[in-house]
C-alpha positions as CSV (number, residue, x, y, z in Angstrom):
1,X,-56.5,-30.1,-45.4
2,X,-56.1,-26.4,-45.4
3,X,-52.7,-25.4,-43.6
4,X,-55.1,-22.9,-40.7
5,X,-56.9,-26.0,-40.0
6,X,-53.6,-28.3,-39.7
7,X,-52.1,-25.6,-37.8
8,X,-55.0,-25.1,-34.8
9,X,-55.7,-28.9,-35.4
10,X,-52.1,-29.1,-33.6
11,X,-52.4,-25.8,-31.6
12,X,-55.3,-27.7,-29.9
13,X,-53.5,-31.2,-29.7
14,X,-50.2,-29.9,-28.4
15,X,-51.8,-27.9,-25.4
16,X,-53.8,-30.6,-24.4
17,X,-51.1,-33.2,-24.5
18,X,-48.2,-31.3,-23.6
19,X,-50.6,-30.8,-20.2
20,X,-51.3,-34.0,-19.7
21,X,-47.9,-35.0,-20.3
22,X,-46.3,-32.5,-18.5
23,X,-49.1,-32.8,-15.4
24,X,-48.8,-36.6,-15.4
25,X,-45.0,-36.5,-15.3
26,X,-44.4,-33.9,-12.6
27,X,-47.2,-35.8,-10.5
28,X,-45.0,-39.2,-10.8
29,X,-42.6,-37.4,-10.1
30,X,-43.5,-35.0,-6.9
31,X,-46.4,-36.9,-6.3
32,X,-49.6,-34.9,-6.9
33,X,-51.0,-32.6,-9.9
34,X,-50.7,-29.2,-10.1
35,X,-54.0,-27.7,-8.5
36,X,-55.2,-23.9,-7.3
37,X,-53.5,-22.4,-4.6
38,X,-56.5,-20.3,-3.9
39,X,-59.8,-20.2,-4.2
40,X,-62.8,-22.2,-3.8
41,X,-61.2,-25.0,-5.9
42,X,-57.9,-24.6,-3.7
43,X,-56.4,-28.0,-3.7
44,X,-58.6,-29.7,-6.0
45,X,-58.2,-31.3,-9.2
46,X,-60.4,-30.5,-12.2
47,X,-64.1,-31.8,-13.2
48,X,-62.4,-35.1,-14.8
49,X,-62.4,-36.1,-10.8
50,X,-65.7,-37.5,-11.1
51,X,-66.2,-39.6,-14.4
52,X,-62.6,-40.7,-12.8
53,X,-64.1,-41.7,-9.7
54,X,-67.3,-43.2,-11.4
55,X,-65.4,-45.7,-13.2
56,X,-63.6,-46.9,-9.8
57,X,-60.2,-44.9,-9.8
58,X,-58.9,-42.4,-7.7
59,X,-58.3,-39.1,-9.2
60,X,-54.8,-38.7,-7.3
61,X,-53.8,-42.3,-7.6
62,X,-50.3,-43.4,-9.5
63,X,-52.7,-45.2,-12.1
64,X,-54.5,-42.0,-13.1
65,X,-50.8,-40.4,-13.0
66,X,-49.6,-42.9,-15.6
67,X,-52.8,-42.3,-17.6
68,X,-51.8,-38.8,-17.6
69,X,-48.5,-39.5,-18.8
70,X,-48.7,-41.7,-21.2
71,X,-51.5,-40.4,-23.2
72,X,-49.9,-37.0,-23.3
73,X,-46.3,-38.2,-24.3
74,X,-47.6,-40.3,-27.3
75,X,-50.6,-37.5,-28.7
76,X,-47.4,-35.7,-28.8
77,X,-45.7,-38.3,-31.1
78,X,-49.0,-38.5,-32.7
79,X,-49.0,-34.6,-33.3
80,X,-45.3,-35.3,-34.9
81,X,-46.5,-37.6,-37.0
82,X,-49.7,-35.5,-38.1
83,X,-47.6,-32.0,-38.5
84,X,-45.2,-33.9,-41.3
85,X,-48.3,-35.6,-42.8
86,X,-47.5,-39.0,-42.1
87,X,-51.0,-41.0,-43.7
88,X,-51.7,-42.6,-40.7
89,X,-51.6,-39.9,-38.5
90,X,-55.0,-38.1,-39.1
91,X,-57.0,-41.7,-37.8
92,X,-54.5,-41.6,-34.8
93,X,-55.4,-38.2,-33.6
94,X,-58.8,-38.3,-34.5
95,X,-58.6,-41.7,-31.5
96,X,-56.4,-39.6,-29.0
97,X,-58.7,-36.4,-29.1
98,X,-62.2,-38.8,-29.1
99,X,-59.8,-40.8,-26.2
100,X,-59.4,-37.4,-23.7
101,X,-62.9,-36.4,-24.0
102,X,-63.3,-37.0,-20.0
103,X,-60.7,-34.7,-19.5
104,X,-63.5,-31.7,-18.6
105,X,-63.9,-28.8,-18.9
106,X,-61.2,-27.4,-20.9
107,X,-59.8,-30.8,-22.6
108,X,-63.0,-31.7,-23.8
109,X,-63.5,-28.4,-25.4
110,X,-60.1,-28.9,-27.6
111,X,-60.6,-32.5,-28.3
112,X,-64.8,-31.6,-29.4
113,X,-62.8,-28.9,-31.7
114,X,-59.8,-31.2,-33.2
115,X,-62.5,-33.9,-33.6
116,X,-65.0,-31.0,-35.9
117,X,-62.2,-30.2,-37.8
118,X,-60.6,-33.4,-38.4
119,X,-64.1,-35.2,-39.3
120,X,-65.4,-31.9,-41.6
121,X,-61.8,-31.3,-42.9
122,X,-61.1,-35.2,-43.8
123,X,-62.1,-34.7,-47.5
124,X,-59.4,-32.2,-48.0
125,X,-56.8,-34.5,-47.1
């Protein structure tokens, strides 16, 4: 795989995970996510709320906190694993990014990217 396309293959990855991971944690840990102050969106979390909700959990509930958390803190032991080539790596994040797909709008966006490159890039590995 070319080294620009390993590079924002992890660029996406790590700013997705590091937020979930980061969001999940602080909400175990203070009890909510991080949400707009302001706005018309003041106090709500994102568009995930709903395909959250449609399954039968609650958005701001400790399981969808763990979720969170967990998926963030091991993509970002996947991403370790994918920046120093490790062969089972590319397979791993190709699952996590195809796995956060419900995280809209933004999440999908980086996962729909990491999954393009990973799928058109596989070849070059």
């Amino acid at each position: 795989m070319t080294n620009w396309a390993r590079v924002l293959i992890l660029v996406f990855a790590t700013a997705e995970a590091g937020w979930l991971a980061f969001d999940g944690t602080r909400a175990l840990i203070v009890g909510d996510f991080i949400t707009p102050k302001s706005g018309p969106y003041a106090g709500q979390v994102g568009p995930w709320r709903h395909l959250v909700q449609a399954v039968g959990l609650d958005p701001r509930g400790t399981p969808m906190k763990v979720i969170f958390a967990v998926c963030g803190w091991v993509w970002l032991l996947i991403a370790v694993a994918f920046a120093v080539g490790t062969r089972w790596s590319w397979m791993a994040m190709l699952v996590a990014a195809a796995g956060t797909l419900w995280f809209l709008p933004v999440g999908t966006v980086c996962s729909l990217a990491q999954i393009a490159m990973l799928v058109g890039l596989r070849a070059r590995l």
